[in-house]
ZAMARGU-4260 file (C-alpha; in steps of 0.2 Angstrom, whole numbers, plus 5000, padded with zeros to 4 digits):
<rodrens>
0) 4958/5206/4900 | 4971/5196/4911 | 4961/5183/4926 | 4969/5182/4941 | 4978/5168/4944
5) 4972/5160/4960 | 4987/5154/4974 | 4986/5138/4979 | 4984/5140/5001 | 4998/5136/5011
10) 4999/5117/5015 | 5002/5108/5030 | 5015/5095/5027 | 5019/5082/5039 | 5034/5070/5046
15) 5041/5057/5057 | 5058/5059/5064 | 5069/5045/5056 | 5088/5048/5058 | 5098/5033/5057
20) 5113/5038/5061 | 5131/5031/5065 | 5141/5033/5080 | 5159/5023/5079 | 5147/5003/5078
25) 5131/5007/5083 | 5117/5014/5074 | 5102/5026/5081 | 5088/5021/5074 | 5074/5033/5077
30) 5061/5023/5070 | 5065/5007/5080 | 5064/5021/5097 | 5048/5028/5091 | 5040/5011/5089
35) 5035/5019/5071 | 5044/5002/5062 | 5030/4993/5070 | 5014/5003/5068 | 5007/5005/5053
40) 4992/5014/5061 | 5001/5028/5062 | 4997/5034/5045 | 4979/5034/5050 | 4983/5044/5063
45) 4992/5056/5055 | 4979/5056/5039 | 4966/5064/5054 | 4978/5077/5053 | 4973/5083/5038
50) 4990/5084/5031 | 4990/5084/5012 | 5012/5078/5010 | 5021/5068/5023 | 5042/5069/5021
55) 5044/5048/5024 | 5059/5038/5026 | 5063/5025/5016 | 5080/5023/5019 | 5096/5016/5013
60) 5102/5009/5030 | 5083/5000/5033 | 5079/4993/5018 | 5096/4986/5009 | 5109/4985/5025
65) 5119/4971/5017 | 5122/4967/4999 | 5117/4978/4988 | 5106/4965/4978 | 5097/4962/4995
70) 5085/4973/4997 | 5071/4969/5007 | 5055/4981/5004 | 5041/4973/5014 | 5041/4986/5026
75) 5042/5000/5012 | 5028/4992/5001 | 5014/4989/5016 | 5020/5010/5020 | 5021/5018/5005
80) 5004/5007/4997 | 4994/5013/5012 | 4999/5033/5012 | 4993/5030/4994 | 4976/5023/5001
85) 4974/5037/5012 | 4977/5049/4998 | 4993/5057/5009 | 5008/5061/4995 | 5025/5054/5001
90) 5043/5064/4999 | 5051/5052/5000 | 5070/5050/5008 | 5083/5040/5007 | 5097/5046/5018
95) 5093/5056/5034 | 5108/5061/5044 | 5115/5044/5041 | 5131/5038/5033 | 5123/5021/5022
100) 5125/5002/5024 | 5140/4996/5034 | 5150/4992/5015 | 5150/5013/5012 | 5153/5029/5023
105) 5151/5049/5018 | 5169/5048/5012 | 5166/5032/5001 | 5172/5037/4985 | 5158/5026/4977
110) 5144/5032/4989 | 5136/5042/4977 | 5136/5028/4964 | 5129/5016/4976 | 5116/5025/4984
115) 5110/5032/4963 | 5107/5013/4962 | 5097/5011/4977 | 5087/5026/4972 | 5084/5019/4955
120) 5078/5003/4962 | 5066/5012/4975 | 5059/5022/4960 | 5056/5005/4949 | 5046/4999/4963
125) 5036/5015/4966 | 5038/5022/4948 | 5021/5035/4955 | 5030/5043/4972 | 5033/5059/4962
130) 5046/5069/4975 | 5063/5065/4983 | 5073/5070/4996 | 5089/5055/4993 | 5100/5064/5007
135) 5092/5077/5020 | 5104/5090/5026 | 5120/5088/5018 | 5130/5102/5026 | 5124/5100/5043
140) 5127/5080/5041 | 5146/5087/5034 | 5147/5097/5047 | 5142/5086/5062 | 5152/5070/5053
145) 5167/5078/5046 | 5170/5094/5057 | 5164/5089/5074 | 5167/5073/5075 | 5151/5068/5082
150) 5145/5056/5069 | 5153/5044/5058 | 5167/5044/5050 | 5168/5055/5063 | 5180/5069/5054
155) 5187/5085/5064 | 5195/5093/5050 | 5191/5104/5036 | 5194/5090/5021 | 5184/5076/5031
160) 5170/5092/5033 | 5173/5094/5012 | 5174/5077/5005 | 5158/5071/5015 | 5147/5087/5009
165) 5154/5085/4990 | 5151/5065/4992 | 5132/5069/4997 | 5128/5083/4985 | 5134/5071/4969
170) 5125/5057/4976 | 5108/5067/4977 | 5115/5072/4957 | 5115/5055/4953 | 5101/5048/4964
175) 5089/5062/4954 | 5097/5055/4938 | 5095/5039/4941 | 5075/5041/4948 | 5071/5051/4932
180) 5075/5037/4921 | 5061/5028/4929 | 5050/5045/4934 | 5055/5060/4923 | 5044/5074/4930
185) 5051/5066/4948 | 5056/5082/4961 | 5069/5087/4969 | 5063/5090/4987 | 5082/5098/4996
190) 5081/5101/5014 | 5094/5108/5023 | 5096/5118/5041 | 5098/5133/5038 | 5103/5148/5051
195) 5114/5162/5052 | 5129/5168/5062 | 5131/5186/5069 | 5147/5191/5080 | 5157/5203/5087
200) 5169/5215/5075 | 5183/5207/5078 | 5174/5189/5072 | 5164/5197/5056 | 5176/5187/5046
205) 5170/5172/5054 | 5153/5177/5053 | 5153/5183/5037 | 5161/5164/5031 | 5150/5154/5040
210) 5134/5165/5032 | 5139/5162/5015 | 5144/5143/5019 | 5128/5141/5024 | 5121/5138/5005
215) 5133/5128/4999 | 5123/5112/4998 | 5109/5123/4987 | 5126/5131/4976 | 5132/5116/4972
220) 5115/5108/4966 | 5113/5124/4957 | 5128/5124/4948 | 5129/5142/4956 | 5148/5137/4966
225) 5162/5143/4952 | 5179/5148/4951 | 5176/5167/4956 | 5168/5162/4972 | 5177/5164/4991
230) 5170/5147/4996 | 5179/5137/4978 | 5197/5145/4984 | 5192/5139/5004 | 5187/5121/4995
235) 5203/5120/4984 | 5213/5125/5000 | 5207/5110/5010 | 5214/5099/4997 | 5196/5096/4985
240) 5201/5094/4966 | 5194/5109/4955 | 5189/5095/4944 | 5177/5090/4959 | 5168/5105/4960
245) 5165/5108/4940 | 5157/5094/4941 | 5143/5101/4950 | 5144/5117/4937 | 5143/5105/4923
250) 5130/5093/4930 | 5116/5106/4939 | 5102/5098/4949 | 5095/5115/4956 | 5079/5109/4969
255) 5062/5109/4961 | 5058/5113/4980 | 5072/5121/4992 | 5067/5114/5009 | 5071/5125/5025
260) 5073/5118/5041 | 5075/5130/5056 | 5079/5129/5073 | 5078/5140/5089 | 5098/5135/5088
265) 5102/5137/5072 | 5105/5155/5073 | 5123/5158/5083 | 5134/5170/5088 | 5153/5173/5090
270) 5161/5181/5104 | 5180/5181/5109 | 5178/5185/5126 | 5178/5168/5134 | 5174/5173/5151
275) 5156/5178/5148 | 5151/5158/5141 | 5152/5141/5148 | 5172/5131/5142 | 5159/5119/5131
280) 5156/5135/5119 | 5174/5137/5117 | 5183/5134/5101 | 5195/5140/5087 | 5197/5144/5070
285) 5217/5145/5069 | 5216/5162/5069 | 5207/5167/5085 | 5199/5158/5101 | 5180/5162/5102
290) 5166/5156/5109 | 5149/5149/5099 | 5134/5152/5108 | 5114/5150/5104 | 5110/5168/5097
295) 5096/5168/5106 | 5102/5168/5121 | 5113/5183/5119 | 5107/5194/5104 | 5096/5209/5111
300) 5087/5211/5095 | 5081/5190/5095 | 5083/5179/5080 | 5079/5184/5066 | 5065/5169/5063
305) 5056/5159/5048 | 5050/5174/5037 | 5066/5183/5036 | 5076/5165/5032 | 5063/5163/5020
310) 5064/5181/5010 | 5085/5178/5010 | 5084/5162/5002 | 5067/5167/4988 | 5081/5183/4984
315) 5097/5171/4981 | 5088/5157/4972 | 5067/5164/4965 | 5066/5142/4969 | 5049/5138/4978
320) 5050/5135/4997 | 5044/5126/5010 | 5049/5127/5028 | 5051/5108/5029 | 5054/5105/5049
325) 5047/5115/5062 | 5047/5107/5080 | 5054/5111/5097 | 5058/5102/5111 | 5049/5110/5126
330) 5035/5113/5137 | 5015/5111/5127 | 5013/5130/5126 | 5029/5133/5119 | 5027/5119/5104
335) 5011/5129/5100 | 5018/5147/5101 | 5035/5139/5090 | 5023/5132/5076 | 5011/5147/5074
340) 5028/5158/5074 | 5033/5148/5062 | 5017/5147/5050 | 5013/5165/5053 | 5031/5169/5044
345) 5027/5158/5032 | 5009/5168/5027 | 5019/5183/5030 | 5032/5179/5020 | 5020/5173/5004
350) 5012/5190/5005 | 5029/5197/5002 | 5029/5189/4987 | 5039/5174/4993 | 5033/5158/4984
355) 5030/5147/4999 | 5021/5131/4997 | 5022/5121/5014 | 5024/5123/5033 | 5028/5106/5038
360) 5026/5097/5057 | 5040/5088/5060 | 5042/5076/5073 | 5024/5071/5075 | 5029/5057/5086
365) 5043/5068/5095 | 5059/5064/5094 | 5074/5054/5108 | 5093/5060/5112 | 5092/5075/5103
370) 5097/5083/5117 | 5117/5075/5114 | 5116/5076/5097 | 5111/5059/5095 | 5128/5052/5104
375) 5121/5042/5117 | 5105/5032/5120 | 5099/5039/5138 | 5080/5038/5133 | 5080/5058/5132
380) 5060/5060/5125 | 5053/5077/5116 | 5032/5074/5112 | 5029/5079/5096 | 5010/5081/5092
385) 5008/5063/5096 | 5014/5057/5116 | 5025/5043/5115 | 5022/5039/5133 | 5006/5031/5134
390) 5000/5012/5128 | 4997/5021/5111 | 5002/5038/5102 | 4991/5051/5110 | 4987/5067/5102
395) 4994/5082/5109 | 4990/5099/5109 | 5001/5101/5093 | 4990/5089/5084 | 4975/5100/5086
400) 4984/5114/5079 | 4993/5104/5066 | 4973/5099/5061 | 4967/5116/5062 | 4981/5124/5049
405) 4977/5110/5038 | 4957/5112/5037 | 4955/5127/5041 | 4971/5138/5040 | 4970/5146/5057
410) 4971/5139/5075 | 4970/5148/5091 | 4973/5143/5110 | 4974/5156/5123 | 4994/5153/5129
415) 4997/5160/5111 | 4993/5177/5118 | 5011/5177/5127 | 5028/5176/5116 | 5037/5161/5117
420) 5052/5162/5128 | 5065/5166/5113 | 5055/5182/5114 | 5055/5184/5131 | 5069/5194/5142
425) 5074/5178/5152 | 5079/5171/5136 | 5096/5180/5138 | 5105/5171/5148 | 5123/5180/5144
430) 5127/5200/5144 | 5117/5205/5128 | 5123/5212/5111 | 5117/5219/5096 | 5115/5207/5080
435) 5108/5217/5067 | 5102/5211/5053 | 5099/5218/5032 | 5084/5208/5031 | 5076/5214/5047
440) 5065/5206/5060 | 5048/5202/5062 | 5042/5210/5076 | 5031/5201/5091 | 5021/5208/5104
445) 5013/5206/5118 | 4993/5203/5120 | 4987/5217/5130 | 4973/5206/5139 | 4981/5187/5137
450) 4968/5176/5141 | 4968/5170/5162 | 4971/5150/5169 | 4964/5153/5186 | 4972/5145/5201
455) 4964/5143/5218 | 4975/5140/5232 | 4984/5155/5233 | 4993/5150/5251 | 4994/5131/5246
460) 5011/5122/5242 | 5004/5117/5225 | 4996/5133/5221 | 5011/5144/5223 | 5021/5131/5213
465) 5006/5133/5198 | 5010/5152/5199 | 5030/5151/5198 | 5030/5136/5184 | 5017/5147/5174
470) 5029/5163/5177 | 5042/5152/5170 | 5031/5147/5153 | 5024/5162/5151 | 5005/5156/5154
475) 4995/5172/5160 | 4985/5165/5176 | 4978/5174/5193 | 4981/5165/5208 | 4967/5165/5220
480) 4964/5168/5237 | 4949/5158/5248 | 4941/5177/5248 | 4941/5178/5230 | 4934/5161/5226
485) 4928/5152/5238 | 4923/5135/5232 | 4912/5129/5245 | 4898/5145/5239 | 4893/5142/5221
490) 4888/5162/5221 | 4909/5166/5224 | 4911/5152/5211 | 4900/5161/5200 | 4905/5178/5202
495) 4922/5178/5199 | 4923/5166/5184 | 4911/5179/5177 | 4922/5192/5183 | 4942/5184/5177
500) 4933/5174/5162 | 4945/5162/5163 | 4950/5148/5148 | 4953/5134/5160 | 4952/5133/5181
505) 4966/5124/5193 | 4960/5118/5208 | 4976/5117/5219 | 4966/5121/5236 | 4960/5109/5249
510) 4957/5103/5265 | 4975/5092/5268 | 4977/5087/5286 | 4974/5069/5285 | 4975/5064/5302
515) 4963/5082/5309 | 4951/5076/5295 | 4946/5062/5308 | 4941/5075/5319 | 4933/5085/5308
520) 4924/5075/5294 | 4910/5089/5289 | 4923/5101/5285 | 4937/5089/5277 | 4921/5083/5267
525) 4912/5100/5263 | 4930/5107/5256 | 4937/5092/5246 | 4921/5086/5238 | 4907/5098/5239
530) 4919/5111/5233 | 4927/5106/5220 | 4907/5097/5215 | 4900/5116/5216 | 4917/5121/5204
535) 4913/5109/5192 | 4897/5112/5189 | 4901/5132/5186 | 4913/5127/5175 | 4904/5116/5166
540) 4890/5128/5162 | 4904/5140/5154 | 4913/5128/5145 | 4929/5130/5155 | 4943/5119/5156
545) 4944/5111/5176 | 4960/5101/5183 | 4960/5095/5199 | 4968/5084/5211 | 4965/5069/5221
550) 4976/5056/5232 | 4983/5039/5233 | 4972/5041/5248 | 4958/5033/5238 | 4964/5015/5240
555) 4967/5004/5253 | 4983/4996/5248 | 4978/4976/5248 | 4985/4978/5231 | 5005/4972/5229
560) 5006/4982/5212 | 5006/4999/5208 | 4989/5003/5206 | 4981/5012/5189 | 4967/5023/5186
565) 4954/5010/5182 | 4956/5000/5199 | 4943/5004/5212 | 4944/5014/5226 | 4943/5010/5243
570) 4949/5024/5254 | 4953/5018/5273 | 4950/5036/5279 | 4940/5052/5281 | 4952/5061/5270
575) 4953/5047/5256 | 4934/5047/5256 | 4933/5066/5254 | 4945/5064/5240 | 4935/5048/5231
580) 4919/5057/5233 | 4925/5072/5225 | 4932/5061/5210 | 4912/5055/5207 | 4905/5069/5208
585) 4917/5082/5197 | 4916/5070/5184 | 4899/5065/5184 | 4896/5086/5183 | 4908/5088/5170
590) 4913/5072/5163 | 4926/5085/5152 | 4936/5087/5168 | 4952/5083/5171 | 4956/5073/5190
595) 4973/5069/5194 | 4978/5056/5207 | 4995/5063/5215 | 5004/5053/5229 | 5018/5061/5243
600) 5024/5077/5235 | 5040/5083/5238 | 5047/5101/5231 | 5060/5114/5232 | 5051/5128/5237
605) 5043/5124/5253 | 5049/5120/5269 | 5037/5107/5274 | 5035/5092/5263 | 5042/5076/5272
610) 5059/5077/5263 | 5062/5095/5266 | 5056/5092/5285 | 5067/5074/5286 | 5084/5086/5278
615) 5080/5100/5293 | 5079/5088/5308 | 5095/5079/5301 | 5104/5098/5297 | 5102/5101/5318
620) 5107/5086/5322 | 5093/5076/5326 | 5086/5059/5324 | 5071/5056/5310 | 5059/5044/5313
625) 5050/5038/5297 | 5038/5021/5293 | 5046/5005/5284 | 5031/4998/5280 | 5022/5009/5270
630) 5026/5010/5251 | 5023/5025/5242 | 5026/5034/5226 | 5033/5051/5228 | 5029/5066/5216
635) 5041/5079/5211 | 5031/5095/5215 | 5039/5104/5197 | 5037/5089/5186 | 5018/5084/5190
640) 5015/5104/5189 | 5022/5103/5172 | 5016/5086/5166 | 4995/5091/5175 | 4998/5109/5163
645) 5001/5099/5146 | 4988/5087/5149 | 4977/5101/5152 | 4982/5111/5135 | 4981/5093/5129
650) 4963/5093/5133 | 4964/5077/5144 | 4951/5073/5155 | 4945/5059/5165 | 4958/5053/5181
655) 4976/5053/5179 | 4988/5046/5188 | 5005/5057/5189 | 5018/5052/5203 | 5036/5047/5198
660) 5039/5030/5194 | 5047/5020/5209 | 5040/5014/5224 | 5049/5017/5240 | 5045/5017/5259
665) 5046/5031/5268 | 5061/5028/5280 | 5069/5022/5263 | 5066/5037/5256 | 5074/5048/5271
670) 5089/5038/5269 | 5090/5040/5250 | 5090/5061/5253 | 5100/5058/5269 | 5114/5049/5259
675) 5114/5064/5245 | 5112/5076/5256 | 5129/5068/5264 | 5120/5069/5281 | 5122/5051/5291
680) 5110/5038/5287 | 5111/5030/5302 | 5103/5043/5310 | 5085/5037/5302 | 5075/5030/5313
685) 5064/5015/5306 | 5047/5011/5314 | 5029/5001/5309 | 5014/5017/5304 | 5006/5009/5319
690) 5020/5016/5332 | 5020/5033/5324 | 5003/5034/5333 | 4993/5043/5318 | 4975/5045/5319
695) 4971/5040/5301 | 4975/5025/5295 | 4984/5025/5279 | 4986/5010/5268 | 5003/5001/5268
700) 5004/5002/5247 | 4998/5016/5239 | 5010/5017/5225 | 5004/5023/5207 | 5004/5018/5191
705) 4997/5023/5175 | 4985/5012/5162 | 4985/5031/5151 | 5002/5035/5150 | 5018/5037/5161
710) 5023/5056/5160 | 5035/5058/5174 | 5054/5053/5177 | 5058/5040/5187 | 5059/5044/5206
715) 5080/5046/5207 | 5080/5058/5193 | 5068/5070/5203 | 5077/5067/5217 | 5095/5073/5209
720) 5087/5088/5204 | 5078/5091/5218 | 5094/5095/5226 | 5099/5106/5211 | 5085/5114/5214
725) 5087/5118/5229 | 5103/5126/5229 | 5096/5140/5215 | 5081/5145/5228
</rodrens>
């Protein structure tokens, strides 16, 4: 009688993004933008994750810069020592995406020699890390430092693209040799980024090259590259000795663990016909022009995703997996549905029979410039399952998620039951074609009944620009007329949460006439604060998720600095009051609330926000009168709708503040969108709040800060595209 042997779960793995790489002088140290080199309380924060393996950087560049006798480990020991504490096993690498110390480069002969010796010395001080990754994604490094030209040496030809992949792949040969002198059971953790290419008949060459070039980092580890293989002749053609690639047949190193890293852009396509695809796509291959375009966005059949990658590469090399970064830089809802993808794949996959050992977060504390490749520093931010935005690194949705895989295998959150957008039709963005595929896709569909967000304010500017950001990212919601919910009657509250059942509720309604709440107090009052107190309660007794919105309104601006969410509030108003009083009394119903302070929105979509109304009067030709002595902080309408619908995934609560950063008066402000708008500046008339003759007093500084965490773009960003914007409407 045979016993089942038991499979070990899939794990949860973990890591920090840590490229240090080189453009022409200047490094891009990820770690140093992240704020990571300085906090060692980020392993605790990532051991609450649950993860069981974390892929940390120890690397080349940050530990021994100089002379190689001058190695400095006090950052690696106090790192390294307290993973151990925490009982979190390290990978460890040594190269990631970089190009080593100023004294080598990717085509340094004795690179591989140099960095065997730094992995040696790494593994006598550490003689118990047990795996290794001593260069993360060779090829794609290659390719982006020797073909493209993006990185250093920064190559554009085919031998620079050769002689820095064979340097990298002989130097993880030696490092490995080298560690298991000191470690002999050491492993061999190899990551690379792995896609696949489709195209049009005339390109199948192309494509079918680029598909089999695609393992050549595994090949040559695993000894697998020899003389009878397309890709030796294609090596030997760009001027690489034979003697260089017998090496590798005569030295394997094959991966104890090949580690895939997948992208929503690492699946492309080829198309010769130019016209259809931005210049920037455009390139050559000395044989034909063709343009290289994200797959996704043109392939009618999708990507063909994790699980699919993952049975391709079990076939070619029966070596245990593990998908070894999985993050995307988008929207809260889109992160979740990427990851779940992903895992889902990964289960999938193992029950194909596919030896898969680890789905790993990557990025947990996001990730900066990826956006150019890592060729400029312009503070470009992607969240990761920790915010980088506020005084510390705040859990995210993600990080929920990534806890919930990792204790208890499953995770659910109601924008799951909608595809992420690379399933979605607006995803094509160019005339679709067909891509098949042998391995097939796994195929996605739609809930039938996806879980409602509820938004009351159905005629409001807010509310209408809720419904168009959630059509945009795919969260199911029903947006509510006064008839159908009226706050104000707890029995129309009642009813129809009962009736939608929704997972959380916006309320983007209200009473918003400043100046006729002097007139009318009772009903600004019974709107703005009794409402929204009736709502919370309902919502409370169900357990549902509740945002709502308050003002700047609530202070009185004897304050000369932006002020945060813990200063007090006293509102110089009816309206203010209704909005102060409303804060108290949500969050003293249901403390799990979520209140966010907004100031002076502006948005593309309405006609009848103070920029949009400054622009018409100054399109006729008229004059615009506007205050210059009342500072503000004015909101981009789609960024605090985007920013208010993560931090309500995120499961904030409590009061936010969300305004674009900047503090500007209002007649400043008309000039600024009078100057881009090439309209006459002069034409702005400047006055005191007191001439405008309002019956509300407003404060003369109102601007908004944050002690939690500053989400939103500065103010001139939002204005730029705010014009852009406005020309798609």
């Amino acid at each position: 009688m045979t016993r089942a042997i038991a499979i070990p779960a899939l794990e949860v793995w973990a890591g920090v993004e840590c490229t240090v790489n080189r453009v022409g002088d200047q490094y891009f140290d990820q770690l140093e933008r992240n704020g990571h080199a300085e906090r060692l309380d980020d392993l605790d924060r990532f051991a609450q994750l649950g993860i069981r393996a974390i892929r940390y950087p120890i690397l080349w560049e940050r530990t021994a810069p100089n002379e190689r006798n001058q190695i400095d480990w006090t950052w690696a020991d106090e790192r390294l020592g307290r993973l151990r504490e925490l009982g979190i096993r390290p990978i460890v690498g040594l190269v990631h995406h970089g190009s080593g110390p100023r004294h080598t480069s990717l085509i340094d002969p004795a690179f591989p020699e140099k960095l065997a010796e730094f992995a040696q010395a790494v593994a006598e001080r550490y003689p118990w890390v047990d795996s290794y990754t001593p260069v993360n994604e060779p090829l794609t490094t290659a390719r982006f430092s020797g073909l493209y030209g993006y990185w250093y040496p920064h190559g554009r030809d085919g031998l620079t693209f050769a002689r820095a992949l064979l340097i990298q792949c002989r130097a993880i040969v030696l490092a490995m040799q080298a560690i298991r002198q000191v470690n002999p059971t050491a492993q061999l953790v190899q990551t690379e980024d792995l896609g696949k290419t489709y195209s049009t008949p005339l390109l199948a060459y192309q494509a079918a090259f680029e598909n089999e070039r695609r393992w050549l980092s595994f090949d040559l580890l695993c000894g697998r590259l020899n003389a009878s293989s397309a890709l030796w002749s294609y090596l030997t053609y760009l001027g690489i000795e034979e003697a260089e690639l017998k090496w590798f047949e005569e030295h394997p190193c094959p991966p104890n663990l090949l580690g895939i890293n997948h992208y929503l852009t690492s699946e492309r396509f080829l198309d010769e016909r130019l016209d259809r695809y931005p210049v920037e796509s455009h390139g050559e291959n000395g044989k034909h022009r063709y343009a290289d375009i994200e797959a996704v966005r043109v392939c009618a059949e999708g990507t063909v995703g994790s699980r699919t990658l993952l049975k391709e590469t079990w076939e070619r090399y029966k070596l245990p997996l593990a998908v070894t970064e999985v993050h995307l830089g988008c929207t809260r809802e889109e992160q979740l549905r990427w990851l779940k993808e992903v895992w889902d794949g990964a289960v999938s996959a193992r029950r194909e029979g596919v030896d898969v050992r680890a789905v790993t977060a990557w990025s947990l504390l996001g990730a900066y410039d990826w956006n150019s490749l890592v060729t400029r520093a312009e503070g470009y931010y992607e969240s990761g399952a920790f915010d980088l935005r506020s005084p510390y690194p705040r859990p995210t949705a993600l990080a929920r998620m990534v806890k919930d895989l990792a204790t208890q295998q499953e995770s659910d959150h109601p924008v799951l039951d909608t595809l992420g957008w690379w399933h979605r039709p607006e995803r094509l963005l160019y005339p679709s074609v067909s891509c098949p595929n042998d391995f097939g896709r796994q195929t996605k569909t739609k809930s039938q009944s996806a879980r409602l967000l509820a938004i009351i304010g159905a005629r409001g500017t807010l509310g209408k620009a809720f419904a168009r950001l959630c059509d945009l990212r795919g969260i199911a919601y029903r947006l509510l007329t006064r008839g159908e919910m009226d706050i104000t009657n707890a029995a129309s509250v009642d009813a129809a949460l009962d009736e939608l059942q929704p997972w959380a509720v916006v309320n983007a309604a209200g009473y918003v006439r400043v100046d006729d709440a002097e007139r009318e107090p009772d009903l600004c009052l019974r709107v703005n604060a009794e409402g929204p107190a009736i709502l919370a309660e309902s919502c409370a007794r169900r357990g549902v998720g509740l945002l709502t919105f308050s003002s700047d309104l609530v202070f009185d601006g004897s304050g000369t600095s932006p002020y945060v969410e813990s200063h007090a509030v006293a509102p110089l108003n009816v309206y203010g009051r209704s909005k102060a009083l409303a804060e108290a009394r949500v969050l003293k119903a249901y403390p799990a609330s979520l209140a966010i302070r907004t100031s002076a929105f502006f948005g593309p979509w309405d006609e009848y926000n103070f920029v949009a109304i400054a622009l018409r009067q100054l399109g006729a030709g008229g004059r615009f009168v506007a205050a210059e002595d009342a500072v503000v902080s004015p909101t981009y309408v789609p960024d605090l709708v985007n920013a208010s619908l993560d931090l309500l995934m995120d499961g904030e609560c409590g009061l936010w503040h969300l305004a674009n950063s900047g503090a500007i008066a209002w007649a400043e402000l008309a000039r600024l969108v009078a100057v881009r708008a090439g309209f006459d500046a002069s034409r702005i008339e400047a006055c005191s709040t007191q001439e405008l003759g309002l019956a509300a007093v407003r404060p003369t500084y109102s601007v908004l800060g944050s002690e939690r965490g500053v989400l939103l773009p500065c103010l001139d960003r939002a204005i730029s595209r705010y014009f852009d914007e406005r020309q798609q409407v």
